[in-house]
N, C-alpha and C positions, 0 to 999 in steps of 0.2 A: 345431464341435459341442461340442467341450470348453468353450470360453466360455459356449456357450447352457447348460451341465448347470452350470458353476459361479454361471452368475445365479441360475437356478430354485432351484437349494441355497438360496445364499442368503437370498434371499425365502421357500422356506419356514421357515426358521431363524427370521428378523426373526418370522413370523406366530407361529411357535409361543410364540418370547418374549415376545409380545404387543407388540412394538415397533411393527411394521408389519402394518395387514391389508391384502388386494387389495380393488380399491375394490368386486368386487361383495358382499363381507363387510361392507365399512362402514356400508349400507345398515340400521336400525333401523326399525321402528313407532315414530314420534313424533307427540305433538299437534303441528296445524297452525299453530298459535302459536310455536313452537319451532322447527318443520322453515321458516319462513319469516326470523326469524332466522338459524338456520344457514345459510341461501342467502345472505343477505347480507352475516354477518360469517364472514369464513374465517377456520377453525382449530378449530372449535367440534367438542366433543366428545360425545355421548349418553350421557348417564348410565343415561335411564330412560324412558321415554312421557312423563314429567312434568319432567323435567330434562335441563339440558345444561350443560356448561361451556367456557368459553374458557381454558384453563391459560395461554399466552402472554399475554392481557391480563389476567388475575383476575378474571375474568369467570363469574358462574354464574346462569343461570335457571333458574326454575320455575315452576309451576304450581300453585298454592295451591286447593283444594276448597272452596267458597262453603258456608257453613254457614248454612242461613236457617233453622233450625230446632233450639235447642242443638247438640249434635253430631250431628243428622241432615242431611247431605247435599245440597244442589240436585238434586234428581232421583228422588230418596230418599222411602219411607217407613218409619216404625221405631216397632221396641216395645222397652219397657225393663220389668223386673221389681222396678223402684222408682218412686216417682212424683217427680214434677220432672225427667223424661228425666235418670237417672240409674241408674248400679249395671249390669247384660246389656243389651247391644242385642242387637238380630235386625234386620236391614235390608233392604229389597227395593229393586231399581228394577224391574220388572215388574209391571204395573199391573193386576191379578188378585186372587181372592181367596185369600190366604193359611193355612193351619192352621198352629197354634202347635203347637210340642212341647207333651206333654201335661207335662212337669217345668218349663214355662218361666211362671211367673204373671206377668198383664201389672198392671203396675200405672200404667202412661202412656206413651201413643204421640203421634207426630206424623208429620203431613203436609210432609215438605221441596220436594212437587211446587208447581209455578208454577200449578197450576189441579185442578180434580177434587174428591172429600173420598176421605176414608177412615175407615171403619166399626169398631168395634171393634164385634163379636157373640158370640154365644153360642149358638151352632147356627146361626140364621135371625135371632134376636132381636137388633137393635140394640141397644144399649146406650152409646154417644156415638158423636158422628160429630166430623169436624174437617173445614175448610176446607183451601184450599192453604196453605203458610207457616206453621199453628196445631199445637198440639199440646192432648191432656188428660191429666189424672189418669183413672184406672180403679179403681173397687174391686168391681165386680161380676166374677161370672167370666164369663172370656173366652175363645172356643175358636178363632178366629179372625181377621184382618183383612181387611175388603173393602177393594179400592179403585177407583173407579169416576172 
């Protein structure tokens, strides 16, 4: 019994130091790109959903965010309060239609989605639209984004 209490010390000792976790702690949310590496190469570490690292070989992966649209996102649409997608973003992946804060003026958005467009309006009123992959300039006022 005495042996079984000085393991269990132990091991929580190692966990609290972070030296050692028990394997059902070790378990992360990771992209599946990542969690299929770490099955194959042992030792691999989780940094993050988008990273892991191997410390014994110098090894580190990740996951890099596709940008088809300045810096709007794969998956992505976005307003910016300068034109050239530049200066505040405001981002959505939720494919609906969006109300701007009323402090936030749009001055060009883009579409980073693979298909669809998205509206910049003015109550009901269109005012440009954009394909997938495209962005515009705005200078009319804007109250909020569709996207369809």
């Amino acid at each position: 019994m005495k042996k079984y209490r000085l393991i269990v010390t132990a091991a929580a000792a190692l966990f609290l130091l972070g030296i050692a976790a028990p394997p059902a702690m070790a378990a992360t949310t990771v992209a599946p790109e990542i969690q299929a590496v770490l099955d194959e190469v042992p030792g691999g570490v989780v940094v993050d959903y988008f990273h892991a690292e191997w410390p014994d070989r110098h090894m580190s992966m990740s996951i890099e965010m596709t940008l088809t649209v300045g810096s709007c996102a794969t998956g992505t649409y976005c307003a910016y309060n300068t034109a050239g997608l530049t200066g505040t973003k405001l981002s959505w992946t939720t494919c609906t239609t969006q109300t701007l804060p009323t402090s936030f003026i749009l001055r060009s958005f883009a579409n980073g989605r693979t298909s669809g467009t998205v509206q910049a309006r003015n109550g009901t009123t269109v005012v440009a639209t954009v394909g997938a992959s495209a962005w515009a300039n705005v200078t009319a006022t804007t109250t909020n984004l569709r996207c369809s």
